[in-house]
C-alpha positions in Angstrom: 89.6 90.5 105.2 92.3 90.3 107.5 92.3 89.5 111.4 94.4 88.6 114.3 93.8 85.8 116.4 95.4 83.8 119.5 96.0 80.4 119.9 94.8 79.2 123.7 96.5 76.9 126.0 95.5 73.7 124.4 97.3 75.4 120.7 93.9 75.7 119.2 92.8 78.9 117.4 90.5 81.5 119.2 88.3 83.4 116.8 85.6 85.8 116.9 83.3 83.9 114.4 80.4 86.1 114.4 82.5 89.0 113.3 84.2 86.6 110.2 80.4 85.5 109.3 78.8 88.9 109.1 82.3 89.4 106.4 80.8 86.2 104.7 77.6 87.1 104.4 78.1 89.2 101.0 79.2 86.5 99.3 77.4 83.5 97.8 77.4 80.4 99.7 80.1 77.8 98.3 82.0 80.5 97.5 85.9 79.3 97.3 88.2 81.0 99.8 91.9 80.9 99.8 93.4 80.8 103.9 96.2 81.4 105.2 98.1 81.5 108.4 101.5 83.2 109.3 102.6 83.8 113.1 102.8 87.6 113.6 106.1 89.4 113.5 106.7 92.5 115.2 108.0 95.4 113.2 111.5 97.4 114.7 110.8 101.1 113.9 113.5 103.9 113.4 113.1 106.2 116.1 113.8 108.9 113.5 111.7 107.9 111.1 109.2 107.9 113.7 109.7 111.4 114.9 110.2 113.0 111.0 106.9 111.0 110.1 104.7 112.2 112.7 105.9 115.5 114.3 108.2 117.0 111.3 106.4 116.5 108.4 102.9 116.4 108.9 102.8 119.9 109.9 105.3 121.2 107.7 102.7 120.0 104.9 99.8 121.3 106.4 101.7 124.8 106.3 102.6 124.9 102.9 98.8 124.0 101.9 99.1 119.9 101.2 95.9 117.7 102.4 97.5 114.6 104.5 97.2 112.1 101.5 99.7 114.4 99.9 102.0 113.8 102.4 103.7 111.2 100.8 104.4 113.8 97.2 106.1 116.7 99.7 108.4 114.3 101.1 109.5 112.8 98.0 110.0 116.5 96.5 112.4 117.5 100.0 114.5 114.1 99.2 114.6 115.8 95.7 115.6 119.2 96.6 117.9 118.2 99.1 120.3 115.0 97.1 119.9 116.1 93.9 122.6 118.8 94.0 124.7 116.4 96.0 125.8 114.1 93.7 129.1 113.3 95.8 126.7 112.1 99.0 124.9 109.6 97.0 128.4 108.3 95.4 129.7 107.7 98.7 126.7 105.7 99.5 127.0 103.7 96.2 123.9 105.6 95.3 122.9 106.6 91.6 122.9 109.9 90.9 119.4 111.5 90.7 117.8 111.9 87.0 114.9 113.1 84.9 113.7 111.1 82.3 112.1 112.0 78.9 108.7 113.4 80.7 110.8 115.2 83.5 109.8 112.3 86.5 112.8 112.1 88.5 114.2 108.7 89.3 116.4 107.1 91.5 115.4 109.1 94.0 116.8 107.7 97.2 115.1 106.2 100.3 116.1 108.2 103.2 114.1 106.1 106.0 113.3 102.6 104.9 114.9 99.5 106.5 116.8 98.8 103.4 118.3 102.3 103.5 121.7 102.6 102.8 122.4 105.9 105.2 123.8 105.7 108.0 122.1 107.6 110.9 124.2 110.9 110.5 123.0 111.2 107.0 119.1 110.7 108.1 120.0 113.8 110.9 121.6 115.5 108.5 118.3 115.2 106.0 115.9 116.0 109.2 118.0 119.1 110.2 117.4 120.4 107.1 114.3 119.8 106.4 113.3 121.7 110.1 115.2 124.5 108.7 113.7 124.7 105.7 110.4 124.7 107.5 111.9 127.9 109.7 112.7 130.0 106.6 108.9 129.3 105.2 107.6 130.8 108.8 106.5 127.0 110.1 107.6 126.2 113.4 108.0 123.0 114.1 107.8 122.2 118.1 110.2 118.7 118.6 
């Protein structure tokens, strides 16, 4: 189970035990528990990201006949389609070229919007353009 909880002005935890002890109930009692406490961080999200994610893709999907847990598959197969016959992007990017292996599953496929990405922000509007446009040829509009 996990929760959020605020500290209060004398720096003492604030937590909705009822809610925790209806979760304990379907266990046995003296049942070991391991605890622990980190301070909440919030996450910086790429505006981009944000917009292909939600508005782009979703309905792009939906179009060519995915379910939304299959979301995940079509955009993997779009960063295929696109890099894959651009070798010379992903060397510029110190990027490994991407490969099938013996049972055709391609690897090194490259991460287009994660924090660790190694594109610059041109590259990610280059990848979104295209993918809009692709979306326009298979009769999806796409309202942004």
């Amino acid at each position: 189970m996990r929760f959020r909880a605020k500290t209060n002005a004398k720096r003492q935890l604030d937590i909705r035990w009822e809610q925790i002890n209806a979760y304990l109930a379907k266990w046995k009692p003296g049942t070991l528990l391991d605890i622990e406490i980190v301070r909440h961080q919030s996450t910086i999200s790429d505006p981009m990201r944000k917009l292909y994610f939600a508005a782009v893709l979703p309905p792009f999907a939906r179009h060519m006949g995915y379910d939304p847990d299959e979301y995940k598959l079509v955009h993997r197969q779009l960063k295929i389609v696109f890099y894959e016959p651009q070798g010379d992007v992903l060397a510029k990017y110190r990027l490994p070229p991407i490969t099938k292996d013996k049972r055709g599953i391609y690897r090194n496929v490259p991460r287009v919007f994660a924090k660790k990405s190694k594109f610059p922000v041109k590259e990610k509007k280059r990848f979104l353009d295209w993918v809009l446009r692709k979306s326009a040829q298979e009769g999806c509009y796409i309202d942004i």
